[in-house]
N, C-alpha and C positions, 0 to 999 in steps of 0.2 A: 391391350396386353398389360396384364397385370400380376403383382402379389399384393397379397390379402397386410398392410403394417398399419392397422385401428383399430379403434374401441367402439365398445360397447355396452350397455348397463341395461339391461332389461327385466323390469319389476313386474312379477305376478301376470305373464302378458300372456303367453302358446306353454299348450301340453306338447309331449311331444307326438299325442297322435293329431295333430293339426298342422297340415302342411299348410302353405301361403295359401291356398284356394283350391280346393277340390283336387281336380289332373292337373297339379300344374306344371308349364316345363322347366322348372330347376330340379336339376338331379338329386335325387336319392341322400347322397353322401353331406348335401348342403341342410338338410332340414335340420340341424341342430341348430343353427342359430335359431331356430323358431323355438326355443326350449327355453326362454330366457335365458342368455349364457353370454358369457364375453370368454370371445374363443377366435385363437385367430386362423382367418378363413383363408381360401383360393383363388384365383386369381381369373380371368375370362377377358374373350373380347367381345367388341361390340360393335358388330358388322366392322367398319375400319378402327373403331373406338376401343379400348381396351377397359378392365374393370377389374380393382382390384378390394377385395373385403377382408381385413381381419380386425379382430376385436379380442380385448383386452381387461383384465379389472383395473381398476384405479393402483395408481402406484404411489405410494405417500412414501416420504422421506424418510431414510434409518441412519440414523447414527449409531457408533458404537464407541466406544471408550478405549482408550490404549491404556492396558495394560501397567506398560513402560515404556511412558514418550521415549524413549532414547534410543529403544532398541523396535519398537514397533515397527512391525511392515506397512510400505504404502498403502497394502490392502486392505488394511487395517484402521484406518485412518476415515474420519468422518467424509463424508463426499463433500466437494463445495457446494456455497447456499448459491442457486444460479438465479438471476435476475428475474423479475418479472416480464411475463408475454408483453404486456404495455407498455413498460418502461422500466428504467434504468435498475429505479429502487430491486431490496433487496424480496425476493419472491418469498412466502410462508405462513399466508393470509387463512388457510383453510377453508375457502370459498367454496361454499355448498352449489353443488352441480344442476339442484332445484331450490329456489329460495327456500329458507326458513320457513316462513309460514304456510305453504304448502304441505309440512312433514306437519305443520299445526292443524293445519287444515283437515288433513288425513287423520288424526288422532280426535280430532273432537266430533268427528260424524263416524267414528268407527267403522273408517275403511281399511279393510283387510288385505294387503297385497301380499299375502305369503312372503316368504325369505325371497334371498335376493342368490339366484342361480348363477354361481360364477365357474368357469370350466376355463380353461389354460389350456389349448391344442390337445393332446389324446390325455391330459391328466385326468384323474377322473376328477367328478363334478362334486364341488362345494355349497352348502347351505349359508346363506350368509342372515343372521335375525337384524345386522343392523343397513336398514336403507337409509339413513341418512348421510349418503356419502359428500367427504370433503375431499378437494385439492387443493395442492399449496404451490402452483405456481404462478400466483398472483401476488401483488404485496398488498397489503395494507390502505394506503393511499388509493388504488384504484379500484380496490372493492368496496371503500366505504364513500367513492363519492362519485363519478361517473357510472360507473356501473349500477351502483344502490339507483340510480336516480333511474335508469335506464329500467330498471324492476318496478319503482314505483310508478311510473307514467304507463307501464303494462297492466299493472297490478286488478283494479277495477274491472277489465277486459279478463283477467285470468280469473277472476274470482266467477264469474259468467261461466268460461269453459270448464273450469273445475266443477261445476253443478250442471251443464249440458243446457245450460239457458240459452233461448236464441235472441241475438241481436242483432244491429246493424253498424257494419265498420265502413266508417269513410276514410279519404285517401291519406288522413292524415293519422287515424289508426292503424293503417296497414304500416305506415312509415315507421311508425315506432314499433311495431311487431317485428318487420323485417329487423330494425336494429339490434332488439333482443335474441332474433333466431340467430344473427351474424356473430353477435359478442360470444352466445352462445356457443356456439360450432367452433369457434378462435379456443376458447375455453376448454372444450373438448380434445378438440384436436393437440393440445398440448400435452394431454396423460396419454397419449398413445404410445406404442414402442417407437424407440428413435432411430432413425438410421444414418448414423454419422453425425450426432445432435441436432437433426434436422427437423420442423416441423413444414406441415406443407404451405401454415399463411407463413410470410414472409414478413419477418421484422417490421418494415414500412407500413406495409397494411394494418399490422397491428397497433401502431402507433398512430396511424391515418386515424381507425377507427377512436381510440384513446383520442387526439387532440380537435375533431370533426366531426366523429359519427359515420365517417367517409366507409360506403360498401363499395370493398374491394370489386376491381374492372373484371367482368366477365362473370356475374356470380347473379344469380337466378335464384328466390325465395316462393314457397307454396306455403298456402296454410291448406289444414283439414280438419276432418271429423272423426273420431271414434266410437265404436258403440256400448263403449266399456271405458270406466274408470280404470287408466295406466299412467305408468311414470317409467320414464326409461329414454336410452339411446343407442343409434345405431350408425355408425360412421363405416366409411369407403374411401380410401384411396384408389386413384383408378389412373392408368396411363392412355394418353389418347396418340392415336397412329392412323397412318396416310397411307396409301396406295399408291407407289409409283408407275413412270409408262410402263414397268416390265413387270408388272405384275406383283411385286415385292412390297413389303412395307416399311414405313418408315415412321419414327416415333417423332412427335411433332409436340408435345405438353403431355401438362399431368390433369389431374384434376383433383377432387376432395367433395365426396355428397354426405352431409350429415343431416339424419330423422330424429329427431325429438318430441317425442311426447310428454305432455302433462294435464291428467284429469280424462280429460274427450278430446281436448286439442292436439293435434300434432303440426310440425313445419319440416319442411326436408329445405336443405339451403344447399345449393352444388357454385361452386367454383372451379373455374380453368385456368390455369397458368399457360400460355404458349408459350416455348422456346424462342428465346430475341431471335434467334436466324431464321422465323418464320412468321414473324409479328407482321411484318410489310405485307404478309399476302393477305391478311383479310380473311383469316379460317373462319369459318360460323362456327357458333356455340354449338357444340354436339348435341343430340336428341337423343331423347331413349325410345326403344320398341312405343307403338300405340299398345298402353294395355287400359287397362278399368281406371288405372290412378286421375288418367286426362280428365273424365269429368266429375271427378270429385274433390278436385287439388281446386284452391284460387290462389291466381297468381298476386304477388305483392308487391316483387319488383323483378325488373324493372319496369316490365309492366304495369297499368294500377287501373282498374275499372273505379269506376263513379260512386261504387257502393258495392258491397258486398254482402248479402245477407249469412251469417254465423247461425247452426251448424249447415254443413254443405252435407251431401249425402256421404253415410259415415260408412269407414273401415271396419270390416268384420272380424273375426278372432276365427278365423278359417273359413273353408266357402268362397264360394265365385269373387267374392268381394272382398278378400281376407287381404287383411293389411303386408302379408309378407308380399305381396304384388308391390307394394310401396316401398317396403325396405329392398328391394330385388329389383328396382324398375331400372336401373343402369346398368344393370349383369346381366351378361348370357354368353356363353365360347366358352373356349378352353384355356385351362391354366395355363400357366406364364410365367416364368421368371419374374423375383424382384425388381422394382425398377426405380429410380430417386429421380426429383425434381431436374437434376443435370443430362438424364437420360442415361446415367451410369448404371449398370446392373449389379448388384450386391451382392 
């Protein structure tokens, strides 16, 4: 049981006569986000599991200048500078959503990703010519030295999937991949609309992940393959619900599935929050429908095979195989109320 409150950034990725795969079964009304668009979506369950998608453009900070401090309305009034996801410091780092050298990367082999398709629920749809999107809810301090280092121990590996070369990841690859998909998603999940200034990692984990590298309890990483040069992302908030004896349901956590792509690479990273009045029972991690993603995802954590040979069989650009099976693997049912990490309806 869900509402659609995430983002999403999709560069040069689905036309819009390209649904996720052929006959597929997400409705009609859903294929816009295959359009490259940050737009926010609706909400489904999922058999007892609920699914909620919406997406967003990047929200960069506005100030404005008073007029006449004296008489100025509070409305009027610069917004406060709010602290960094990691830590205390003061957030306004303009931390690029894809590294640097990636937008370098892209510019010196003359790859072409068209504008950058941004839509806001029925507004109509925006061209945007600059991809090189920042956010600034970071500070300073932890983009230029935890994180920087977290990009540079990937970097090597990504310069391989930005060109579609095959390799081989061992366990101790995957572990820093997962890192990056994790900080990632944290990162993400912070430009998205707020409800009640809420994001859905929670303080600790983010500073877990800052002071450790610590991936937050309950949280499952996949890498994959593309068959196209893409850059982009696509996040889900989704609420998960139980089944009681009389047939009713009951909402038991939340959850958070964020897709990212860069080059050929993609990673999807899902996390579950359970509600503390139901941590003792020992819920299992929810599952999505078996679709086509099963054998083309490897797992990284928490699971971790021996080796993994890079690329796995890749994600298509529509077709039996089309990646929107990937970004849609935790959706299906019917809309649903907003829902917040408290189980409060909004």
């Amino acid at each position: 049981m869900v509402f659609d409150r995430h983002k999403a950034m999709l560069h040069s990725f689905f036309s819009p006569e390209n649904n996720p795969g052929g006959d597929s079964p997400i409705r009609q009304s859903d294929r816009c986000i295959l359009i490259d668009v940050l737009n926010w979506r609706s909400a489904s369950i999922i058999g007892a599991v609920g699914l909620a998608v919406a997406i967003v453009a990047i929200v960069l900070r506005k100030s404005k200048k008073e007029a006449n401090p004296v008489v100025a309305k509070a409305s009027d009034r610069p917004a406060p500078v709010l602290p960094c996801i990691f830590c205390d410091k003061e957030s306004g780092s303009e931390e690029h959503l894809w590294p640097d050298w990636v937008h370098r990367f892209i510019r010196e082999h003359g790859i072409d990703l068209g504008g950058l398709r941004v839509q806001e629920g029925p507004s109509p749809e925006i061209i945007d010519d600059d991809l090189e999107k920042t956010i600034n809810t970071v500070c300073h301090t932890c983009n230029n030295t935890w994180m920087s280092r977290i990009e540079h121990k990937n970097r090597s590996r990504f310069m391989l999937m930005l060109q579609n070369a095959p390799f081989t990841i061992d366990p101790g690859g995957m572990k820093i991949l997962t890192e990056w998909a994790v900080k990632t998603a944290m990162v993400q999940d912070s430009i998205k609309p707020r409800i009640g200034n809420e994001n859905f990692y929670t303080r600790e984990e983010r500073v877990a992940m800052r002071e450790r590298l610590e991936i937050p309890a309950r949280t499952r990483v996949w890498i994959g393959a593309l068959d196209g040069f893409h850059l982009g992302s696509h996040g889900t908030d989704f609420t998960m619900a139980a089944t009681k004896t009389d047939g009713g349901k009951v909402r038991i956590g939340t959850g958070c599935a964020n897709t990212i792509y860069m080059g050929y690479f993609v990673t999807q990273v899902v996390t579950e929050h359970i509600y503390p009045e139901y941590q003792a029972l020992g819920i299992p991690e929810i599952q999505p429908p078996v679709g086509i993603s099963d054998s083309r995802l490897i797992q990284t954590y928490p699971k971790v095979l021996k080796k993994a040979n890079w690329p796995s069989a890749a994600f298509t650009n529509g077709g039996p195989n089309g990646i929107g099976y990937l970004l849609y693997r935790w959706r299906q049912g019917e809309k649903v109320s907003m829902v917040t990490k408290d189980g409060i309806e909004r």
